[in-house]
Structure formats: C-alpha cells, structure tokens
C-alpha positions as CSV (number, residue, x, y, z in Angstrom):
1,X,76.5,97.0,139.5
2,X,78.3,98.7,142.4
3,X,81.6,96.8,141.7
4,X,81.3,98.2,138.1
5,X,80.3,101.9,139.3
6,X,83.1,102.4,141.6
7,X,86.0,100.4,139.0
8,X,84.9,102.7,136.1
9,X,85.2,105.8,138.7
10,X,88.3,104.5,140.1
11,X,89.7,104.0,136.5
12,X,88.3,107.5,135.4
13,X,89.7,109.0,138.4
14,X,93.6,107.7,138.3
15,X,93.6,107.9,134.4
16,X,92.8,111.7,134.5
17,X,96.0,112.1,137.0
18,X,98.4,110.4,134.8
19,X,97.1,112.0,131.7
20,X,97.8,115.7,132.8
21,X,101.6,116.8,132.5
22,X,103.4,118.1,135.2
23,X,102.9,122.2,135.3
24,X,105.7,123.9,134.0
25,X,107.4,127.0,135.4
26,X,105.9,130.4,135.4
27,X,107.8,133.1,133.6
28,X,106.6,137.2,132.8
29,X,108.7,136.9,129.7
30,X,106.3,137.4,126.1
31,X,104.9,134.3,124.5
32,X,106.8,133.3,121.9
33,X,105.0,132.1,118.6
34,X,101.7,132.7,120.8
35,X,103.2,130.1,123.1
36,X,103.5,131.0,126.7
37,X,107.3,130.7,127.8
38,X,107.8,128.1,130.2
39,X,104.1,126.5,129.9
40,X,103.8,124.9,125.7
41,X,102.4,121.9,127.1
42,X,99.7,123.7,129.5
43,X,96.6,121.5,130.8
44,X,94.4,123.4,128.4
45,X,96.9,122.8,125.0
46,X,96.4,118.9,125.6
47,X,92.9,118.0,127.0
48,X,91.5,117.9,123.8
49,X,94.3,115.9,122.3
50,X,94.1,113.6,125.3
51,X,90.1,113.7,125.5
52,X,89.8,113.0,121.8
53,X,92.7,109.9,121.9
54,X,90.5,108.1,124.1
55,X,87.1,108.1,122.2
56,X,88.2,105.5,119.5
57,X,89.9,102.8,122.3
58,X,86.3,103.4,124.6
59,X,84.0,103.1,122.0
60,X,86.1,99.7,120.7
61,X,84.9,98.0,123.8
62,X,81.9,100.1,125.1
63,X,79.7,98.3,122.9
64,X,80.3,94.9,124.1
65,X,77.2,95.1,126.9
66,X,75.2,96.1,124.4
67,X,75.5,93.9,121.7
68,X,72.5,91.5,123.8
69,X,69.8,94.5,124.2
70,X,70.3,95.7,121.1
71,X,69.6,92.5,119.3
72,X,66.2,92.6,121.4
73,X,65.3,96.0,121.1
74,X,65.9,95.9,117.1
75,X,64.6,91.9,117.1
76,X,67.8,90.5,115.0
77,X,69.9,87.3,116.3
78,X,72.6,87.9,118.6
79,X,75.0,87.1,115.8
80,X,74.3,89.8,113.4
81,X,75.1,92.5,115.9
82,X,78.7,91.1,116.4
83,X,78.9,93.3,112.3
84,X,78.7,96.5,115.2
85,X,82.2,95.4,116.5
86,X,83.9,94.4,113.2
87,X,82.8,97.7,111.4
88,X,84.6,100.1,113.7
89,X,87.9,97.7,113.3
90,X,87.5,98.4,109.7
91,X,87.0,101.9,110.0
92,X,89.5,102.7,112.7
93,X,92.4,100.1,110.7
94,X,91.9,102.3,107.5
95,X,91.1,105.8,108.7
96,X,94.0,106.0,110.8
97,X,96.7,106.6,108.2
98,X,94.3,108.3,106.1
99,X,93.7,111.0,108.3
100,X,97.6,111.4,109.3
101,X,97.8,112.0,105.5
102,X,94.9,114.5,105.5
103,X,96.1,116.1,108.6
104,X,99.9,116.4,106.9
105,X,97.9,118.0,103.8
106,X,95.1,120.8,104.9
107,X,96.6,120.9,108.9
108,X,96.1,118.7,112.1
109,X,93.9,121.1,113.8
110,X,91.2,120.9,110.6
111,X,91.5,117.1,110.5
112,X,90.9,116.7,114.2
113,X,87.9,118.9,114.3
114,X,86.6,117.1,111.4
115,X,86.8,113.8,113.2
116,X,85.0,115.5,116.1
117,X,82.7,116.3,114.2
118,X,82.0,112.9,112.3
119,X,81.9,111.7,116.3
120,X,78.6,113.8,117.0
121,X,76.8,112.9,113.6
122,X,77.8,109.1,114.2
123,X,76.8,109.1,117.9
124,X,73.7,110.8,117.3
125,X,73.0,108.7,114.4
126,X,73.2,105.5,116.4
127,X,71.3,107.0,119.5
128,X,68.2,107.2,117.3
129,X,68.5,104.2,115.0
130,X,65.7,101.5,114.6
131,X,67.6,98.9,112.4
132,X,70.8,97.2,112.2
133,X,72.1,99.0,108.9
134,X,71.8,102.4,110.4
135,X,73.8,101.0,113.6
136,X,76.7,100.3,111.1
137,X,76.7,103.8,109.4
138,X,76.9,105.0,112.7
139,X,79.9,103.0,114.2
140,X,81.4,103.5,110.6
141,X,81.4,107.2,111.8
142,X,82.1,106.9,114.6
143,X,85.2,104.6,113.5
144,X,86.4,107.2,110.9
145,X,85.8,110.3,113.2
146,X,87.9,108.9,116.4
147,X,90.6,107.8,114.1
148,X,91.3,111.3,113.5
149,X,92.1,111.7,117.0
150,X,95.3,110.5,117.8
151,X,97.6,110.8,114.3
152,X,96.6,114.7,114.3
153,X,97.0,115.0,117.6
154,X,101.0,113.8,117.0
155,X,101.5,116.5,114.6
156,X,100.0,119.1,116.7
157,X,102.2,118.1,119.6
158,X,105.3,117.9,117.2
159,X,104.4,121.4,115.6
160,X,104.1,122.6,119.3
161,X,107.4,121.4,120.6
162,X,109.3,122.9,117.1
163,X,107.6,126.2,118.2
164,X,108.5,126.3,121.5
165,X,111.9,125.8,120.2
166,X,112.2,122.1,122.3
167,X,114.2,119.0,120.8
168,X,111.1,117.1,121.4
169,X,107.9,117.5,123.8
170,X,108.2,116.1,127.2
171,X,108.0,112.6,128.1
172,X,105.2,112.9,130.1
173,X,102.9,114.6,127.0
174,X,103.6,111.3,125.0
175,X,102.8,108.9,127.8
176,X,99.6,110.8,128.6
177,X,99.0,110.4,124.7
178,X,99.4,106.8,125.1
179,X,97.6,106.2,128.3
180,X,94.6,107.7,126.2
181,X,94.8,105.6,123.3
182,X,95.4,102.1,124.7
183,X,95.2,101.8,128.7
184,X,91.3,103.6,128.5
185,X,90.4,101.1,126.6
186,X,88.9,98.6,129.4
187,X,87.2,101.8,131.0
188,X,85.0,100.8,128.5
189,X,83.5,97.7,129.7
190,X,81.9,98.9,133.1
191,X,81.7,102.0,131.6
192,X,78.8,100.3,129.0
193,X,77.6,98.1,131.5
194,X,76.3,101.3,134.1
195,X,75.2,103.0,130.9
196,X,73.0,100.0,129.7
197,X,71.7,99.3,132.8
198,X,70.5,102.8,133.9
199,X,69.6,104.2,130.4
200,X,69.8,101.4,128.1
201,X,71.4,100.5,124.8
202,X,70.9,103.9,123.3
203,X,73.2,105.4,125.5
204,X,76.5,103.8,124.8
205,X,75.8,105.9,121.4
206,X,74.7,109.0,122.5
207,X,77.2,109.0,125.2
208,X,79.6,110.0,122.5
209,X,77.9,113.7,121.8
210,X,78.6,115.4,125.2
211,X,82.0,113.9,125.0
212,X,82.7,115.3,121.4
213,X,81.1,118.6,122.2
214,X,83.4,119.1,125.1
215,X,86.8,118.4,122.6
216,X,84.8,120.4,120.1
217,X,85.0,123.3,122.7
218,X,88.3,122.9,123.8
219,X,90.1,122.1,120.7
220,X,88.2,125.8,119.1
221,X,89.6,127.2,122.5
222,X,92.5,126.4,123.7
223,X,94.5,124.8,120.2
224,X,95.8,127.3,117.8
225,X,94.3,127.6,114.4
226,X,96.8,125.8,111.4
227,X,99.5,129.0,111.5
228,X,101.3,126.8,109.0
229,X,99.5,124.1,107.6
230,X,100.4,121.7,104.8
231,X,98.8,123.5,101.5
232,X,98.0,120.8,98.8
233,X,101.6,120.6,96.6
234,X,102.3,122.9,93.9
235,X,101.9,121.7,90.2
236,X,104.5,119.0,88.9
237,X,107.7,120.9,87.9
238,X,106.8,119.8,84.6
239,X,103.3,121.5,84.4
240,X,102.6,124.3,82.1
241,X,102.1,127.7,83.8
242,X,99.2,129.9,82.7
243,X,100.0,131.9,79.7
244,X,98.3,134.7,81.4
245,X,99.4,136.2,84.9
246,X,96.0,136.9,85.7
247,X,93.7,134.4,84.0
248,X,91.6,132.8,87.0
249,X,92.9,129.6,89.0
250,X,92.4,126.4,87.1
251,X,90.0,124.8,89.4
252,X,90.4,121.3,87.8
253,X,94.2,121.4,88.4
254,X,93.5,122.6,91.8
255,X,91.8,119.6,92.6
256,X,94.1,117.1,90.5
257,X,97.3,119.2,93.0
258,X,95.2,118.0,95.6
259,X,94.3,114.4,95.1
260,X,98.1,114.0,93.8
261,X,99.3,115.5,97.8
262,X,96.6,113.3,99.6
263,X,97.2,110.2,96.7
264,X,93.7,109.1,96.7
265,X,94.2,106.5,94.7
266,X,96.7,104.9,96.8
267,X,94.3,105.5,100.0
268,X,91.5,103.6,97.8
269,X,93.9,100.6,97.2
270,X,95.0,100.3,101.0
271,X,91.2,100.9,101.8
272,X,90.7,97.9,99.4
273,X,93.4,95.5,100.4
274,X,92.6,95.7,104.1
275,X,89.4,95.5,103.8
276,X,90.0,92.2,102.0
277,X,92.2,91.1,104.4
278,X,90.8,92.1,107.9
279,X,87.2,90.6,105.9
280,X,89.3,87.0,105.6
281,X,90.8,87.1,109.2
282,X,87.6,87.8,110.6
283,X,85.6,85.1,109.0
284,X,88.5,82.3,110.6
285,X,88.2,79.8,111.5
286,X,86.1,79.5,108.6
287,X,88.9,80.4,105.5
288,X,87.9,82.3,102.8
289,X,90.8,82.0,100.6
290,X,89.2,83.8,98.0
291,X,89.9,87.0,100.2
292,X,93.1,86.5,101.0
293,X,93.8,86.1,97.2
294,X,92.0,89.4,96.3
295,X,93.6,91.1,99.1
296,X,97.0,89.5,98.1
297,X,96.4,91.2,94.5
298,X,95.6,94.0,96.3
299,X,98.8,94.8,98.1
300,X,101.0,94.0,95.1
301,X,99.1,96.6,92.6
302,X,99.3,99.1,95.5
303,X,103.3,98.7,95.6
304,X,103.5,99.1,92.3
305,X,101.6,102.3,92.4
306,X,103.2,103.8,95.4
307,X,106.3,103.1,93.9
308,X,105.5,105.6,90.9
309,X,103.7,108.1,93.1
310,X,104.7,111.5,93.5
311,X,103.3,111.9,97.2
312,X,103.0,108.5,98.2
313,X,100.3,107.5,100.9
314,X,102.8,104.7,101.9
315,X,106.5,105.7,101.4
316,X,107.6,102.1,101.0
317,X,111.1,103.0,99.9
318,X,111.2,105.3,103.1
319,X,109.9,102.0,104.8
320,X,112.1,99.6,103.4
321,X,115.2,101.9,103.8
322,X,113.9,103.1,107.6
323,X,114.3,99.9,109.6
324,X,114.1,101.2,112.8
325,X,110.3,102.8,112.2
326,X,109.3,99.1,110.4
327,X,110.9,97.2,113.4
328,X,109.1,99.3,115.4
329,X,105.8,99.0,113.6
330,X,106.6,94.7,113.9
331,X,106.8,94.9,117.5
332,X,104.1,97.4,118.4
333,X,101.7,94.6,116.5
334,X,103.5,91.7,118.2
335,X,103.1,92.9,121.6
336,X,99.3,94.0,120.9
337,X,98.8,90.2,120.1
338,X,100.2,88.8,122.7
339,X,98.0,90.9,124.6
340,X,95.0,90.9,123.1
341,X,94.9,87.1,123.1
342,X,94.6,87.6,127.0
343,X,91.8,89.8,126.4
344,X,90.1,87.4,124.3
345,X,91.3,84.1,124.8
346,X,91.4,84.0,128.8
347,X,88.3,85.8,128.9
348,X,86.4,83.1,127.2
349,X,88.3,80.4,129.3
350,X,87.2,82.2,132.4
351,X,83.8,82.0,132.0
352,X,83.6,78.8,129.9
353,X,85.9,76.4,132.1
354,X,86.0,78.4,135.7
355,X,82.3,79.2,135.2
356,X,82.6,83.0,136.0
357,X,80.4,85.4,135.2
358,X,81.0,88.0,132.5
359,X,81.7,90.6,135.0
360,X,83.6,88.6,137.2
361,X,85.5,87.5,134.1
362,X,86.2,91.5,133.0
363,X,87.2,92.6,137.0
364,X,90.1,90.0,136.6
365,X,91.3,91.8,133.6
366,X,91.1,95.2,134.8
367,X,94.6,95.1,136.4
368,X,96.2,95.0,132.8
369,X,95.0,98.5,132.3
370,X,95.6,99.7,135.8
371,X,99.0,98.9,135.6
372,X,99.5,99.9,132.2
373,X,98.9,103.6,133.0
374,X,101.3,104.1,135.3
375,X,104.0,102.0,133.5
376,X,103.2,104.4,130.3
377,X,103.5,107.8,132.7
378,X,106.8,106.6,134.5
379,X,108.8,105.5,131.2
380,X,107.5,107.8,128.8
381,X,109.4,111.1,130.9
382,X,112.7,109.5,130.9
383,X,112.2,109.2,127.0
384,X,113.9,106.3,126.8
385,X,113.3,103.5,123.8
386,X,115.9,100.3,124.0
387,X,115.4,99.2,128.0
388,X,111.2,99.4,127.5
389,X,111.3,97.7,124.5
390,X,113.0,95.0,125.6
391,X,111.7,94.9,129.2
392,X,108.4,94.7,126.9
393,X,109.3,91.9,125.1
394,X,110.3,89.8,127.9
395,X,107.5,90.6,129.8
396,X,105.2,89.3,127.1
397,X,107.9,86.1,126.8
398,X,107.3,85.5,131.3
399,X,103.4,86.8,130.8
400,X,103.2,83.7,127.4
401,X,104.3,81.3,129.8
402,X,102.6,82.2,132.5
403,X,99.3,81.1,130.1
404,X,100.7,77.5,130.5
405,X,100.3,77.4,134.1
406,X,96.2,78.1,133.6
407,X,93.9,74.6,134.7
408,X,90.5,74.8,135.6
409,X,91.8,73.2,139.3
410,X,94.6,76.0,139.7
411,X,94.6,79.2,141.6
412,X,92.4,81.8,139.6
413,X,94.4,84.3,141.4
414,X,96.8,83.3,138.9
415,X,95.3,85.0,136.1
416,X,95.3,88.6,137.8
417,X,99.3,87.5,138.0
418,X,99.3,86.8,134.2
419,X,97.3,90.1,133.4
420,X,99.6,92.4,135.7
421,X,102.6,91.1,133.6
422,X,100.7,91.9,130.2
423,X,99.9,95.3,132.0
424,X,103.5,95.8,132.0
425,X,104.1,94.7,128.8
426,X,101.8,97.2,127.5
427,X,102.9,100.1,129.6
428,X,106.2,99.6,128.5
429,X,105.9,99.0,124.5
430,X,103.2,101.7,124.1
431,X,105.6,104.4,125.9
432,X,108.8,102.9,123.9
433,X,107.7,102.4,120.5
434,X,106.1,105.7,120.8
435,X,108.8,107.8,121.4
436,X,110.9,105.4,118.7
437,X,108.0,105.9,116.6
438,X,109.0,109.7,117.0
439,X,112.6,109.8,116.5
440,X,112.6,108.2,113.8
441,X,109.5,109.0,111.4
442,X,110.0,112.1,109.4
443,X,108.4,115.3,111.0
444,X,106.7,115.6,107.3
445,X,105.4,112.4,107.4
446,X,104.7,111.6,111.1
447,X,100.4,112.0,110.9
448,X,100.7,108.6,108.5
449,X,103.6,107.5,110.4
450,X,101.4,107.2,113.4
451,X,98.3,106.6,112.1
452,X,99.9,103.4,110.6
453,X,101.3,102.8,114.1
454,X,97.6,102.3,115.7
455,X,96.8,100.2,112.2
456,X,99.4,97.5,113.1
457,X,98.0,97.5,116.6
458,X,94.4,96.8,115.4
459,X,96.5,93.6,112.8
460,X,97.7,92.3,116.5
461,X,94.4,92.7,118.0
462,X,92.5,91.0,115.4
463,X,94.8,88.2,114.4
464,X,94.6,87.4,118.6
465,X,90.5,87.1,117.5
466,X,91.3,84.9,114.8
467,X,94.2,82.6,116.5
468,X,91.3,82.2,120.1
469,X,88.3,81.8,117.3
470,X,90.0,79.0,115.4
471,X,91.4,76.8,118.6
472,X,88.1,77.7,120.6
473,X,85.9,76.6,117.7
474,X,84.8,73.3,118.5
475,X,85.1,74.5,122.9
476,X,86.7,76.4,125.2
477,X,88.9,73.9,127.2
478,X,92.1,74.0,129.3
479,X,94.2,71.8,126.2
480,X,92.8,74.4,124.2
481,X,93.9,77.7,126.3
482,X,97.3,75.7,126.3
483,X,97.6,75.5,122.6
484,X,97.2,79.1,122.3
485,X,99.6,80.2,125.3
486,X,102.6,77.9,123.2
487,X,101.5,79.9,120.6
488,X,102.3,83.6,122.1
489,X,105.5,81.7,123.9
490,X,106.6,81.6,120.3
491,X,105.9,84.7,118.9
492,X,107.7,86.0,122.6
493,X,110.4,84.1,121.4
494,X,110.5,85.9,118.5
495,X,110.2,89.3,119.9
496,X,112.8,89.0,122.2
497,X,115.6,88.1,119.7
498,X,114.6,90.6,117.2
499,X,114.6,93.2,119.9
500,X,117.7,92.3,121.0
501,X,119.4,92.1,117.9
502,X,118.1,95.1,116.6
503,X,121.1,97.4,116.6
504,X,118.8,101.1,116.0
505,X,117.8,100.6,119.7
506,X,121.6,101.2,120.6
507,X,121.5,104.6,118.9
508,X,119.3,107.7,119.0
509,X,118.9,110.2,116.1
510,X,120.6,113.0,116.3
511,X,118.0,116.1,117.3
C-alpha cells in the first residue's frame, strides 16, 4: 500500500508539471477579444480543459480494484461486474464524436459543462447504489459526461488561438491535452487501489464529484462564455419563409433546424452500429456472428444516409477525399493496439506464468506512462508530425519484437524495457497525430474530428482485449504471449510502411 501511495503521488505530482504551459510574457497593452496580450494560454484558461481530459482515461482504469469488493458488497459473481468496464467503453466509443458535434452546434463551453455535469449525477449515482443495474447507469454517465471533455476542449482551444490572432496554439497546450487524455490513464490503478483500501468501493465513484465540482468551478470562472457559438443551421434554402414578418417562430421547424445541424439520425445509426460491433468484439473469443452481421447492415445504411445528409455526423466524402485525417485516424488506432495489448496481454502473463502479484504486475507497467508524459510535452512544442509519427511506428515495430524475447526463465527486467519503448511509442503518436489531427481537420468540424480520434483509440484498445481473450482462452502461457507478440510485429510492420509511404507527412497545410 505504501509502494502504491507514493507511485500515484509521484505520477500526480510530475503529470501536473508537464500539463501546465510555459508562462508567457507580460505586457500592459489592452486584452484583445477579452484575451490578455501575451498570456491566451494562462494556467487558469486550461486547467479545466486539462482537469476534465483526464476524468474519462482515470475512471477507464480506476475501477479495476474494485470490480472484487463490489461483487461482495452487492453479492453478484465476479463476472457480472466486468458489464462495469464494458459499459463506459460503450459510452465513451459513441459519446465522443457526438459531443464534438453538439459542441460544433450550441458551443464547446455549453457541451463541456454539460458533461461536467453528467460527471457529478453519475458519480453520485454510483456512490449510493445497492445493485448492479444502477452501477451501469452510473458508469453510462459517467462514460457520456467525460467524453465531453476532450473534443470540446479542442474547439475551445482552437477558438482561443483564432482570437488571439495565433496560426495555431502552442505546442505545449496540445501535449498537456494529450498527457491528460492518455498518459493519466494508469494513475488510475493505484489511484483505486488507496481509495478501496482506505474508504472502500464506494469511493472510486464518489471520487468523481469533488473532481467535477472543481472543473465546474473553473470552467464558470476562468473559460469565456460561447461569444460565438455554432447556432443550429438556418432553414433549407428551399423552405418557405413565413408569410407574415411577425407571425411567432415555428417551434416545430425550430427543432426539425436543429436535429437536421446535430443529424440525429445519423448519431442513432453510429450509436447502433458500434454498439453492435464493440457488443461482438467483446464477447470473443466466443463469436457472435450474428452481431457482426447486424452491425455490418448497420454501417452500410448509415453511409447511405450520410451520403444524403445535409449536415452530416460523419462527412464520409470529406473522409474519403481527406487522406491525411483518415491515415491519421488508422494509425492513432494501430499504435493504441499495439499498446494496449501490453497492457493486457503482458499483464496477464505476469501474473499467470511469473507468478506476480497484481500490484507487482501494474508497478512494471507504470514506466509506459511515466515516459509517455514527457515524450508528449517535449514533441508536442516543436509541433512537429512526420519524425513522431514515424519514430512511433518504429518504436511499436522494436517494442513488438521485443514481446518475443518474453520466457517465464528470462530476465523480468525485460518487461520494464519492453514497456519503456511502448511509453515512447505512445508519447510520440499521441503528440503527432494530434497536431496532424489539427492541421488537417476543418476548424468547423474539428469537435467530431477529435472526438472520432479518441473513438479509434478505444477500436485499438478493445480489439488488443479481444486478440489477448482469444489466444489466452484456454491459458496464459509463454507460446501463447509469443503468438500474440508475432501478431503486433505484423501489424508494426504494417505501420511502418504505411507511415513511410504516406506522402501528407512530407507537407504541412498552409496556415
């Protein structure tokens, strides 16, 4: 319990540093657009973009040391809590590009605060439940509500850099983005493992509130109201004014205006096809191919209505004719895989062939995060896409092979060698396809843009669940945890060449 105290404070400690951009100069000159010259990125402009980034990443892990006592303290199996983990994937994969569409619609400041606010209601939810249904409800909430976090929080910091008159907003704002939405998330682990120990399960819920009130705060405080937010569309150029200047707004076309700008119907079929899909990868190794059919129908209706959409949720010509922002949606999710099949695969191994103990098992893997921080926080201010991209992709290819070298005789040491490299890999794709992710998504569209971004991450992250579930089903053995590293040393393979040969990394857009 000590080891776990002082790696969460250390963690806490180091993360805050790299998170807060470097102060900018002081001027006497007047603010301009209400922002003070010199200082748009201030301390007090991005805590609660940075504060409320991390929530969804923490809580995605925080509830692992819990999933035991709750199962007592509720008297269900251990296996029907693991629905806990699964519904805030479902939640978080889906809610992500919804609310960069919302946020592009009614403003990113509304949209965040509404997340916030679905954060206390779903934390305080889950704090008090006494059955297993009402814990899903809550991490539901809790899954839709963080998800607003970081696709707003792109559009305010866009917004912020066009009023300040910059190009694009330092490097260091982005990484300290980043750092909040993928390199917290192992805080996580010890962080739930002090909090069930010292006030028990309840408290990886509840733990959520204070955290929520304090973006709350700061968001009402130091983030500017919506000065110029997205207003649902006007009528179709082919609607029919009012034959009378002053009859009363039509309330029913009001609302049609506004479920045409959000296109609600194509959120319902994305919501429907990924559902259908994330349901089928995360029954594997047992294959319900009845899912993957339904989903399959899914995604082909929803082209064909995005195709005729006015607004589209998913621009899928914009998609297909923007190759760089779909290459670098591929290898966002590529890397994540890679990854996450560390995570889950060499975790398992660890404690299943080497015998170590859960905690034992996470302190080896703390090094991917503790790396990945300061990777993200040194690339991200030189703003640079092509050389971390690539470096990431290699790392990922070394780090894959690495895998091969694990044997329940070898040096465990090796495995904090293996997890460095991924930390590296990490640092260096999440600060690259960022600020590629940037460049080239419209500014109109950049809340979806992003939010899709994180929705590609969570494909990687879950496929890496399936692809460990269905080699590990029968045991956990070294021939197995070979199997698996082949696996990533192909799809490293693959990442290297396409990143290579992708000629939009040669080239930056124009500001």
């Amino acid at each position: 319990m000590r080891r776990s105290r002082t790696a969460a404070h250390f963690c806490d400690h180091h993360v805050l540093e790299m998170l807060m951009p470097a102060p900018g100069p002081t001027t006497n000159a007047p603010p301009v657009n209400g922002i003070p010259p010199g200082r748009p990125f201030s301390w007090r402009f991005v805590t609660p973009l940075f504060v409320g980034s991390a929530l969804n990443p923490i809580n995605s892990s925080l509830i692992a040391t819990a999933l035991v006592p709750i199962a007592h303290g509720l008297g269900v199996s251990i296996g029907r809590t693991a629905a806990l983990v699964t519904a805030l994937y479902l939640a978080s994969a889906i809610a992500q590009p919804t609310a960069g569409k919302a946020a592009e619609v009614f403003g990113p400041r509304r949209v965040f605060l509404a997340g916030i606010g679905l954060v206390i209601v779903g934390g305080l939810m889950g704090g008090a439940a006494h059955s297993l249904p009402t814990l899903l409800i809550s991490r539901v909430l809790l899954g839709l509500g963080t998800s607003c976090a970081y696709p707003t929080a792109m559009l305010l910091i866009r917004r912020r850099a066009e009023d300040a008159g910059l190009d694009k907003p330092p490097g260091g704002v982005l990484g300290g983005l980043q750092i909040a939405g993928i390199a917290t998330a192992s805080l996580g682990l010890p962080l739930g493992g002090v909090l069930v120990a010292v006030l028990g399960w309840r408290s990886v819920f509840f733990i959520n509130v204070p955290v929520a009130l304090v973006a709350l705060v700061t968001t009402l405080a130091w983030v500017p109201p919506d000065s110029r937010p997205d207003s649902p569309p006007d009528s179709p150029p082919d609607s029919p004014p009012d034959s009378r200047p002053d009859s009363p707004p039509d309330r029913s076309r009001r609302a049609r205006d506004v479920a045409a700008g959000l296109d609600v119907i194509g959120i319902a079929g994305f919501a429907a096809a990924m559902i259908a899909l994330l349901l089928f990868l995360f029954a594997l190794p047992d294959a319900r191919w009845y899912l993957l059919a339904i989903s399959a129908v899914l995604w082909i209706a929803l082209v064909l209505w995005e195709l005729r959409a006015r607004t589209p949720f998913l621009d899928l010509r914009l998609l297909a004719g923007n190759r760089a922002l779909t290459s670098t949606y591929l290898r966002y999710g590529l890397v994540l895989f890679c990854a996450y099949v560390v995570l889950y695969g060499v975790t398992q191994w660890a404690q299943s062939v080497r015998g170590l103990s859960e905690t034992e098992a996470g302190l080896l893997l703390l090094p991917m995060t503790l790396v990945s921080g300061p990777v993200i926080s040194l690339v991200s201010r030189r703003n640079r896409v092509r050389g971390p991209v690539v470096a990431a992709a290699l790392a990922c290819l070394i780090g894959s092979a690495g895998v091969l070298l694990l044997s329940a005789s070898g040096w465990i040491g090796w495995v904090v060698v293996v997890t460095l490299v991924f930390g590296v890999a990490m640092g260096t794709s999440g600060a690259g396809n960022q600020i590629a992710l940037y460049d080239h998504a419209p500014a109109e569209q950049l809340g979806t843009a992003s939010g899709l971004l994180r929705t590609f991450g969570y494909l990687g992250s879950i496929a890496a669940s399936a692809t460990t579930g269905i080699v590990f089903r029968i045991r956990v053995s070294d021939p197995g945890m070979h199997l698996i590293a082949w696996i990533m040393v192909g799809v490293g393979v693959v990442l290297v060449l396409t990143t290579l040969a992708d000629r939009t990394l040669r080239t930056r857009p124009a500001p």
